[in-house]
C-alpha beads as a LAMMPS data file, in Angstrom:
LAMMPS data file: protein, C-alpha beads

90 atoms
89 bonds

1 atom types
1 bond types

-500.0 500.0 xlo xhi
-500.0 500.0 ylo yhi
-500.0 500.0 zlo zhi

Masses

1 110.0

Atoms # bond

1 1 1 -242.929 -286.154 291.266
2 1 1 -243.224 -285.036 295.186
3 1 1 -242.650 -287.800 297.854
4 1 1 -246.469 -287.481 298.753
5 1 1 -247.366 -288.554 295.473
6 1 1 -244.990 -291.358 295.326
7 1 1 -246.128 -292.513 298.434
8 1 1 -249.950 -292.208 297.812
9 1 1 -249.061 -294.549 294.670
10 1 1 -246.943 -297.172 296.277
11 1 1 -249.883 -297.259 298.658
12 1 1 -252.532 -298.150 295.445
13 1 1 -249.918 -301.020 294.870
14 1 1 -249.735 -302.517 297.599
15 1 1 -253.265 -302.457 298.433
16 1 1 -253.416 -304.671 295.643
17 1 1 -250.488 -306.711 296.828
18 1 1 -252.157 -307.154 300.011
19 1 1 -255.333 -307.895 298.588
20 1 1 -253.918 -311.090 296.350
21 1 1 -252.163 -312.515 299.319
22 1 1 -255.462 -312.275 301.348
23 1 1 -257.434 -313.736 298.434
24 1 1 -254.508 -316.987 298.849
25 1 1 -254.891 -316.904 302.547
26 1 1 -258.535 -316.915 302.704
27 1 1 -258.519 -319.789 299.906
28 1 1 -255.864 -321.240 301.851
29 1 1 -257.861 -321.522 305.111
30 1 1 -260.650 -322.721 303.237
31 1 1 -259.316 -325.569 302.531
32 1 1 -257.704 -326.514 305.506
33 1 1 -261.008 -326.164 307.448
34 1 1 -262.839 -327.884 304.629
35 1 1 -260.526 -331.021 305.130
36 1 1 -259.998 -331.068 309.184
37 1 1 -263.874 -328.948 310.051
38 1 1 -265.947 -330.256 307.532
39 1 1 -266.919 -329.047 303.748
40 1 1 -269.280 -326.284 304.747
41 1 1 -267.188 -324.235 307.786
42 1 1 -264.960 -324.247 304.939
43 1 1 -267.426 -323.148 302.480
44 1 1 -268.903 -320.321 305.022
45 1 1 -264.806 -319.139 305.462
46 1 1 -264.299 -318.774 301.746
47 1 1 -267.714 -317.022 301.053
48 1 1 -266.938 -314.539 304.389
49 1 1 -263.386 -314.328 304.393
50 1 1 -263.737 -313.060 300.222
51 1 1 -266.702 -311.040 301.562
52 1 1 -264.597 -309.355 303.937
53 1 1 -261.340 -308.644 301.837
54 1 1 -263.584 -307.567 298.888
55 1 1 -265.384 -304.968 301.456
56 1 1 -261.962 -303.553 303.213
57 1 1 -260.753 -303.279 299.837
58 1 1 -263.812 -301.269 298.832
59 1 1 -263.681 -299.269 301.582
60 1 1 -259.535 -298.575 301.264
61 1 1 -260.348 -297.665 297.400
62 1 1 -263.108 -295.392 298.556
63 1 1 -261.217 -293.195 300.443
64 1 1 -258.422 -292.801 298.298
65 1 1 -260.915 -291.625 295.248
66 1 1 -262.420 -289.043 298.243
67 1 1 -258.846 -287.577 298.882
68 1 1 -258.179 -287.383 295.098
69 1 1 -261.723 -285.794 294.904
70 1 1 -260.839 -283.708 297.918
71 1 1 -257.612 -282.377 296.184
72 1 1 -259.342 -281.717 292.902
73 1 1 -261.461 -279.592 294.472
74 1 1 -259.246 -277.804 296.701
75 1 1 -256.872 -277.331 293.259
76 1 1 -260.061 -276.015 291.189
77 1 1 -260.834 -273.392 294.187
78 1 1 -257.435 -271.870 294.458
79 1 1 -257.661 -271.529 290.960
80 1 1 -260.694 -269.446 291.368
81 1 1 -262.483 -272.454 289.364
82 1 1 -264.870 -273.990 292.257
83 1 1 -266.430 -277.235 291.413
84 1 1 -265.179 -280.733 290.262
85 1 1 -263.454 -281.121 287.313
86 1 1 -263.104 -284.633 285.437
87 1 1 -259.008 -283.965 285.194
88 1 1 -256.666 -285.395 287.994
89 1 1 -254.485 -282.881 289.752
90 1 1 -251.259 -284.260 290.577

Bonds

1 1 1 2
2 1 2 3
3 1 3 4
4 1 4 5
5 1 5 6
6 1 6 7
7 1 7 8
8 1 8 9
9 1 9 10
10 1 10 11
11 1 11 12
12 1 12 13
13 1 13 14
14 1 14 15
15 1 15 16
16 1 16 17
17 1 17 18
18 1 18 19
19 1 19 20
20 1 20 21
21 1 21 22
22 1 22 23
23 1 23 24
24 1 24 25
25 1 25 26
26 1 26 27
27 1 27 28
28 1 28 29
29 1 29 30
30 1 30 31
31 1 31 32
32 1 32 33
33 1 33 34
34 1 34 35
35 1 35 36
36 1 36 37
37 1 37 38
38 1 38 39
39 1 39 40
40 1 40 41
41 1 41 42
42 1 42 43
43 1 43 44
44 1 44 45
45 1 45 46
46 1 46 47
47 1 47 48
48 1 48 49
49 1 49 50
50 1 50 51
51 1 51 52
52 1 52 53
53 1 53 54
54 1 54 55
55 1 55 56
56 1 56 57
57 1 57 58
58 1 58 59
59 1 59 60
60 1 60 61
61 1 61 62
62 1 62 63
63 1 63 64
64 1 64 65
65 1 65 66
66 1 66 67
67 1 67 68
68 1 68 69
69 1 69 70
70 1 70 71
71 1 71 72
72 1 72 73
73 1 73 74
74 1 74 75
75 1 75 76
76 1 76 77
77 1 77 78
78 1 78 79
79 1 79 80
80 1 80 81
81 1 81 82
82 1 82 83
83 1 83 84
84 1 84 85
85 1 85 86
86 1 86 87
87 1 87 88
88 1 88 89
89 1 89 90
């Protein structure tokens, strides 16, 4: 396994690291504004603060699969193959 590859997995993990402890926070500071704010600020954080993290996450998955897609292709060209194939190159 090459360092690049190692490092472009230990990213995918803690995306999803980062993405749990966002979920907590965001449940967290629900709460807290639903007690000292009222209920619905507190409702309107949780439903746009899970919005939000669900969306970055989304869009920090998307361009990982584009870069994998990206490689495949380069891979399949070199090979004198041109075109997406449904194996992984790694």
């Amino acid at each position: 396994m090459t360092l690049k590859n190692f490092i472009i997995g230990f990213g995918s993990k803690f995306i999803d690291i980062i993405v749990v402890v966002s979920i907590i926070l965001v449940i967290l500071a629900a709460l807290i504004a639903m007690t000292n704010i009222g209920f619905f600020y507190g409702v309107g954080v949780l439903v746009f603060g899970s919005l939000s993290v669900i969306m970055s996450t989304f869009f920090l998955y998307l361009m990982i699969d584009i870069r994998e897609k990206l490689v495949t292709i380069a891979a399949n060209t070199a090979a004198g193959n041109p075109g997406v194939s449904s194996e992984k190159t790694e």
